[in-house]
N, C-alpha and C positions, 0 to 999 in steps of 0.2 A: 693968559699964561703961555710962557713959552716953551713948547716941548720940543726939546732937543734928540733926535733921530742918532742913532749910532750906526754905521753901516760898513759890513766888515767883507773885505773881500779877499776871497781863500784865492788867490794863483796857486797855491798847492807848489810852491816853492819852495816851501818847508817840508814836504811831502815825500818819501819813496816807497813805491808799490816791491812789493817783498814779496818773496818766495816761502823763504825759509832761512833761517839764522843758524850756522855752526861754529861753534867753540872750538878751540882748541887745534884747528888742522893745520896739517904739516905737509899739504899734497899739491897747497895753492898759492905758491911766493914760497919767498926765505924765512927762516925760522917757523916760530909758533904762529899762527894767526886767527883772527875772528873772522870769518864767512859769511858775506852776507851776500843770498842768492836773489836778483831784483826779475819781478816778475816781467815776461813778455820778449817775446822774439821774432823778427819778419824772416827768418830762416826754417825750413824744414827738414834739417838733416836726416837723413835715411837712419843714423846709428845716435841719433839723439840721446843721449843717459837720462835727458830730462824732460818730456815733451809734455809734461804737466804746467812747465816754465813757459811756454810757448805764449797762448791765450795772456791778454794783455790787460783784458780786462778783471781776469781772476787777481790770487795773493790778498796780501791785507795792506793794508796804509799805514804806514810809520811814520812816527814826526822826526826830522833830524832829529833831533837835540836829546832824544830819545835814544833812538841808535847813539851817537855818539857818547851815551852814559855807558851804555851796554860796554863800548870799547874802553873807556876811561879806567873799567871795574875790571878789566882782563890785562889791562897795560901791564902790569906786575909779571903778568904770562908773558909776555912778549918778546922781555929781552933785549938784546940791541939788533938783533935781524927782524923780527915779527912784526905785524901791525893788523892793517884790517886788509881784505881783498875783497872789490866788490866781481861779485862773476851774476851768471844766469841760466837760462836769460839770455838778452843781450843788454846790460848795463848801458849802452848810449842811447838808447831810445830815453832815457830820461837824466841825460847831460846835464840839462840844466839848472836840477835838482841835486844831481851828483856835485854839481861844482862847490855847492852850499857845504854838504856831506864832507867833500875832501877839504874844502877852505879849513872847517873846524877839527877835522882831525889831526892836521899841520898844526894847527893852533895849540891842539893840545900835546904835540910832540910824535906823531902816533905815523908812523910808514905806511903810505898806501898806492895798493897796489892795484886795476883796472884790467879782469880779464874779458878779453873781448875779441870780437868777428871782424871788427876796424870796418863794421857797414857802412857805419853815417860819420862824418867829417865838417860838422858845419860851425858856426861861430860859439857853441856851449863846450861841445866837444876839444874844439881848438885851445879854446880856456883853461877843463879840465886837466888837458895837456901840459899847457904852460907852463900852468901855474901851480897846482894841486897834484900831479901824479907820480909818483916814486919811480914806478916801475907798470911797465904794461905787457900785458904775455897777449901777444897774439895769434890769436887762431888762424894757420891757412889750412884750407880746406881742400886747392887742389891746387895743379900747378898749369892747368889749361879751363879756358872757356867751358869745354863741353863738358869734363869732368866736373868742372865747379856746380854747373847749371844741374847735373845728374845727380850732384850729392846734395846740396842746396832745396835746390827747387826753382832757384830763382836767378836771374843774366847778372852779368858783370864783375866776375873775379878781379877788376882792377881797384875798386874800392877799396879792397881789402891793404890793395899793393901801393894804393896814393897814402892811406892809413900808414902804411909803415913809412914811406918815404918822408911824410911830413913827421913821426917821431926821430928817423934817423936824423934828419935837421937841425931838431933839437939838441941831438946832442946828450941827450939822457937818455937811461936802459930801459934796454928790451929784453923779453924774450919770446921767440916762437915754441909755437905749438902743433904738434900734428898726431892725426889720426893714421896710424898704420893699418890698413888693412889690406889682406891680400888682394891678387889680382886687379886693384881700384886705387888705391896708393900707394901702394907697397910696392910697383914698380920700380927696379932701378933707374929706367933714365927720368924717372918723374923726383927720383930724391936727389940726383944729382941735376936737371935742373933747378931742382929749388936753390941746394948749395951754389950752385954758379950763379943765378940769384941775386941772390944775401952774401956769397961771400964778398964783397969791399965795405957790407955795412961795418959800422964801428960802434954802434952801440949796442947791436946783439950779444946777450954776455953769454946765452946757452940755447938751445934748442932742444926741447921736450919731445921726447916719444911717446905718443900715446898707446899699444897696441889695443887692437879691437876685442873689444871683450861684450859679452851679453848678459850683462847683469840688468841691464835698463831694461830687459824685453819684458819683463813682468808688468812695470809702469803702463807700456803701450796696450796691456792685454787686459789690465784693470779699466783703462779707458776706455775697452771695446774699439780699440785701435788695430788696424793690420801691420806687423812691424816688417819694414819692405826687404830686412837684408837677414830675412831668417836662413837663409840656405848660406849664407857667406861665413866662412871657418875664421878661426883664430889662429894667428899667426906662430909657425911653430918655435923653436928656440935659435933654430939657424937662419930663419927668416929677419927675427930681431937683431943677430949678429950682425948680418950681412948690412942689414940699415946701416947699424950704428956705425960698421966699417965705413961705408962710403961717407956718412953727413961729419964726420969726424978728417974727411979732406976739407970740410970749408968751415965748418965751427968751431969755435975754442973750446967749448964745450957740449956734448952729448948726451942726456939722462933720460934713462927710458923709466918712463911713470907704472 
């Protein structure tokens, strides 16, 4: 008798390690959108909001097609600006899964949008670019070496900067993202070099203000975490002005989050 062996192998390319799933938000892309926060990140930002996201190995395991029902069922929410935005995390650690995620969201008509650190750059990622991505909000983090490494944890601020150069290429939108916080970003000549920069990009459509705020420190304190930037204040309202004055010589656009 002949027995025939079935033998199934999971690449897990169907697969995305999740965070956590939000409805309805209006703070990550254009219009309405669905959130999906993917677990793990090789960053240790000093003002993390999320440092639960961190660990790579935690979150749950989704199957596409799954996620993608979730979006199918919120479509009617969307609109003609909204769709999905995957954030974290850091979303490119698992590109190659992502590529599958955005192929079918295209598929089904659905805007998506990749917030991200612009760490990793390699042929999944290039793809997701290509092929699959609406829009990319990129996070900079600083505007020199030693600042990056201080706020980070970790060398090479130019990742970040090959990351944008190869979306400016493209030819499709951006947009940046920054963390203001006093004394450490919030400097003027750190915002006006970024602006001189990005000002000749052409696909940047805005640049996001983040001010620093401490709503995350309770996460760090549930985890038995030390939060490293307890003594650094919140920017005051003329500190925000003055940003917005200067990134507004090289932006078309300026929105403080």
């Amino acid at each position: 008798m002949l027995i025939l062996k079935l033998i199934i192998i999971n690449t897990k390319d169907n697969i995305l390690r999740v965070h956590s799933i939000e409805s309805m938000g209006t703070h990550d892309g254009p219009g309405v959108r669905m959130i999906v926060f993917l677990q793990g990140c090789k960053l240790n930002c000093l003002y993390c909001h999320n440092p639960d996201t961190i660990d790579t190995h935690a979150g749950k395991e989704y199957d596409i097609e799954d996620l993608v029902q979730q979006a199918v069922r919120q479509k009617p929410y969307f609109g003609k600006k909204g769709g999905v935005t995957v954030s974290g995390g850091e979303p490119v650690l698992q590109s190659k899964a992502l590529v599958q995620f955005f192929k079918r969201l295209k598929e089904e008509g659905i805007h998506t949008n990749l917030d991200t650190n612009g760490r990793i750059l390699n042929h999944f990622t290039e793809e997701l670019l290509d092929e699959y991505t609406d829009l990319v909000m990129l996070d900079i983090k600083h505007m020199t070496e030693e600042g990056f490494q201080y706020i980070t944890g970790q060398k090479n601020k130019e990742t970040t900067f090959n990351f944008a150069k190869y979306r400016e290429a493209s030819g499709k939108p951006m947009w940046l993202r920054y963390v203001l916080i006093p004394e450490i970003t919030g400097k003027p000549e750190l915002l006006h070099s970024m602006g001189d920069y990005f000002k000749d990009y052409e696909t940047i459509e805005k640049i996001e203000i983040q001010p620093y705020h401490t709503l995350g420190v309770h996460k760090w304190e549930t985890m038995g975490m030390n939060y490293p930037l307890k003594d650094a204040r919140e920017n005051t309202a003329e500190e925000i002005d003055a940003a917005v004055d200067i990134l507004q010589q090289y932006f078309k656009e300026v929105r403080v989050n």
